[in-house]
N, C-alpha and C positions, 0 to 999 in steps of 0.2 A: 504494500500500500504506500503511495506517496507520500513525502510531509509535506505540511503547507508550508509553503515559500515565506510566508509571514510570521509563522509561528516566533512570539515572542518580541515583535514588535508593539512597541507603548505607544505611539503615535502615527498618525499619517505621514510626517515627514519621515522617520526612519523608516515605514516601508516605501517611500520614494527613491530614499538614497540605495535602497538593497534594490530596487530598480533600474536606478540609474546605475550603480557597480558593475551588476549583471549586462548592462546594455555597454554599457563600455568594456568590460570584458570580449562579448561576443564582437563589436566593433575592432579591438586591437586582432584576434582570432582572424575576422574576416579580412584583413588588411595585412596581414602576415608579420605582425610585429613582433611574433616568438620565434627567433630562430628552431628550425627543429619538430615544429606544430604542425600538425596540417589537421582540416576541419574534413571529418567523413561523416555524412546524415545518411542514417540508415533506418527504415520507419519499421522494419522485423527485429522484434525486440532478441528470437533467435542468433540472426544474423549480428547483432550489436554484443551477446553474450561473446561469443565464439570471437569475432574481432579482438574485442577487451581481451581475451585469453591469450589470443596470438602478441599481443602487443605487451602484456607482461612475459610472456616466455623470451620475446625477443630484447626487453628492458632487463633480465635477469641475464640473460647471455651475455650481453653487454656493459657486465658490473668491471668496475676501474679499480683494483685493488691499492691503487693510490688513496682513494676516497673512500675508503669504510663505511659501511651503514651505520645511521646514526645510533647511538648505543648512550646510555644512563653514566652517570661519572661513573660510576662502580664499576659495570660493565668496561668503559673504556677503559681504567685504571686495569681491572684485570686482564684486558687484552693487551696493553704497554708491557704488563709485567711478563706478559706469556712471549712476547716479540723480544722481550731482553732476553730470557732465559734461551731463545732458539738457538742451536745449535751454526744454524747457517748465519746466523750475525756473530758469534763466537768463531767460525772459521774465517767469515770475513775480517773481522777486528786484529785476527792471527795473522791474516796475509798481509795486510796492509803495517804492520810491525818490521816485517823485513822490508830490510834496506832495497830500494828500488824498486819496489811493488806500489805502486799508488793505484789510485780504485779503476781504471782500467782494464788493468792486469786484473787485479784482485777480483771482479767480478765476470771477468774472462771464465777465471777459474770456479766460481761457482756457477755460470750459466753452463758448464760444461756435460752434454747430453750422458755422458759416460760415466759424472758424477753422481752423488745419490742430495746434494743438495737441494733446497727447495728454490726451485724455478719463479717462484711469485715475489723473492726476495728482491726488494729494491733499496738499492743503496743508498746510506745516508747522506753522501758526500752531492748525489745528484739534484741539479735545479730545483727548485719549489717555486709555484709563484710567493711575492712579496705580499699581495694585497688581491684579495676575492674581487671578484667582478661582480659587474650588477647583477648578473644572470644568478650567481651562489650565493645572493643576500634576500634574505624570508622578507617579503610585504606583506603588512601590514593595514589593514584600513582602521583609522581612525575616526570615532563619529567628530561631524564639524559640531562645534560648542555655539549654542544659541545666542546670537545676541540680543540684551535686553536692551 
């Protein structure tokens, strides 16, 4: 069953502005202002289930193990702890200790298909951006304050 789209609006004007959101939304959507986005209307609620499934199987194919799923401090705190304790940052921190080995080499040697190290390991020495993009920063709507 649907919910109303209003549910929990105190006023006329606050259900206007969840209107106007809504229509500016679908306006930025129609105008292609999401990199990445694309708009598919499909009026078989079937055909819309099945899409939605393909589109997360192919969102989960495509995880960036750079970028971790978001996780509770606890949770992150035990996955840090669990990345120090690995053995392949411990060989890596080994190679990089001998004289003339810098993270090149050193991760030559554990991307090596013959080794048993783990292949998802990425090295700390490598780029990061400085500062997130607008595209990696959560908005937010704020209601506008009435004035009197």
């Amino acid at each position: 069953r649907a919910r109303n789209f209003f549910s929990g609006a105190k006023s006329h004007m606050e259900k206007e502005r969840r209107l106007k959101r809504v229509k500016t939304l679908r306006m930025q959507l129609d105008n292609a202002e999401f990199e990445g986005v694309d708009i598919i209307c499909t009026r078989n609620r079937l055909d819309t289930v099945k899409f939605l499934i393909q589109q997360l199987e192919s969102f989960l194919q495509s995880f960036n193990p750079r970028r971790p799923p978001t996780k509770t401090r606890q949770q992150l705190k035990l996955h840090i702890e669990k990345q120090m304790k690995a053995p392949t940052l411990h060989e890596y921190l080994r190679l990089r200790k001998i004289p003339g080995i810098g993270d090149a080499k050193a991760m030559k040697v554990i991307m090596d298909p013959n080794l048993h190290w783990s292949k998802s390991f990425i090295s700390p020495s490598s780029s990061k951006k400085a500062k997130s993009t607008l595209e990696d920063r959560a908005t937010f709507w704020r209601p506008i304050p009435k004035k009197m």
